[in-house]
C-alpha positions in Angstrom: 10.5 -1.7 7.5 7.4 -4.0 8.3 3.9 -3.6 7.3 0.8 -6.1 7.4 -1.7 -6.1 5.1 -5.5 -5.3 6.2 -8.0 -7.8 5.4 -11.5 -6.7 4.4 -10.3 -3.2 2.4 -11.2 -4.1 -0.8 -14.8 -2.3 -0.8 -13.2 1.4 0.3 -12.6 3.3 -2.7 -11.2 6.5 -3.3 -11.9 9.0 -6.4 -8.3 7.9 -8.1 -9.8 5.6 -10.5 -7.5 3.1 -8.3 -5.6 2.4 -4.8 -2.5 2.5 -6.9 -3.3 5.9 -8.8 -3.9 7.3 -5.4 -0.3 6.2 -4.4 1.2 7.2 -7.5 -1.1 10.7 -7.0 0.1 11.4 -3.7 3.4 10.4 -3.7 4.7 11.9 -6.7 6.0 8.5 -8.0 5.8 6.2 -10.5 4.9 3.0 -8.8 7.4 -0.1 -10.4 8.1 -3.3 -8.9 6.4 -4.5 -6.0 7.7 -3.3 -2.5 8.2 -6.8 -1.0 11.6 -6.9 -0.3 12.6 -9.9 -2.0 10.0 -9.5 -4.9 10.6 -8.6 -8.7 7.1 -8.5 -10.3 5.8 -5.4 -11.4 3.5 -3.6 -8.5 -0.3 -4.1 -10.0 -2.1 -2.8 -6.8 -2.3 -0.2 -4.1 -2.1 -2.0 -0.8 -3.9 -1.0 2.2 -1.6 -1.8 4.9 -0.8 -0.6 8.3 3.1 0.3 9.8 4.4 -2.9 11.8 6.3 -2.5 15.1 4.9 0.8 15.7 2.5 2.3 17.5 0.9 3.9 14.4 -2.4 2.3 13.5 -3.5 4.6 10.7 -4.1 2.9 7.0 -1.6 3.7 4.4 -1.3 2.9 0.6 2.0 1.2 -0.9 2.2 -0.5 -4.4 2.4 -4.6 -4.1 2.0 -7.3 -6.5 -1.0 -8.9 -6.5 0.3 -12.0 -4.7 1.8 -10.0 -2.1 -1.3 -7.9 -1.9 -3.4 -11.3 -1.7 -1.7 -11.9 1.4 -4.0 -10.6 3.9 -3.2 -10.1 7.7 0.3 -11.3 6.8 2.8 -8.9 8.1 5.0 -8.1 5.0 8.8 -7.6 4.7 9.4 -4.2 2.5 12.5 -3.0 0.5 14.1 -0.2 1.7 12.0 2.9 2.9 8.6 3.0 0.9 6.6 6.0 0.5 3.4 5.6 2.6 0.5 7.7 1.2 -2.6 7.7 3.3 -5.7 5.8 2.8 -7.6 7.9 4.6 -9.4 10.0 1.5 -10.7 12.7 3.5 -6.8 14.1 3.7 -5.9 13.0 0.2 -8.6 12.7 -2.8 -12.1 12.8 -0.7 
């Protein structure tokens, strides 16, 4: 699985506290290392990212590092099969 992270997200806000509370909210996880597949740093950040290779262009919410997360328009490699939560807070926390 693929996504790229959005450029220009870091004004939206949510009524989590933070992007990754809203993850960890509406997932029902714990977040813990970063999704990246090859990285092993702890996940600091909710990402706003959209699905890559598919025709899907809703905003969703993983937990990145802040490296990976600094990576902006980059499309991003992930490990596994991530939980995507939506960052649209008028079906989540809004």
């Amino acid at each position: 699985m693929k996504a790229r992270n959005i450029n220009g997200t870091s004004n939206h806000t949510c009524g989590c506290a933070s992007w990754l509370k809203h993850w960890e909210n509406f997932s029902g996880e714990t977040a813990g290392l970063c999704v990246e597949k090859s990285c092993m740093s702890n996940a600091t950040v909710g990402a706003h990212v959209q699905k890559e290779g598919v025709l899907d262009q809703h905003w969703y919410i993983i937990p990145l590092c802040s490296a990976h997360n600094n990576q902006q328009g980059e499309v991003i490699e992930l490990y596994g099969n991530p939980t995507f939560v939506s960052a649209n807070v008028s079906e989540t926390c809004g």
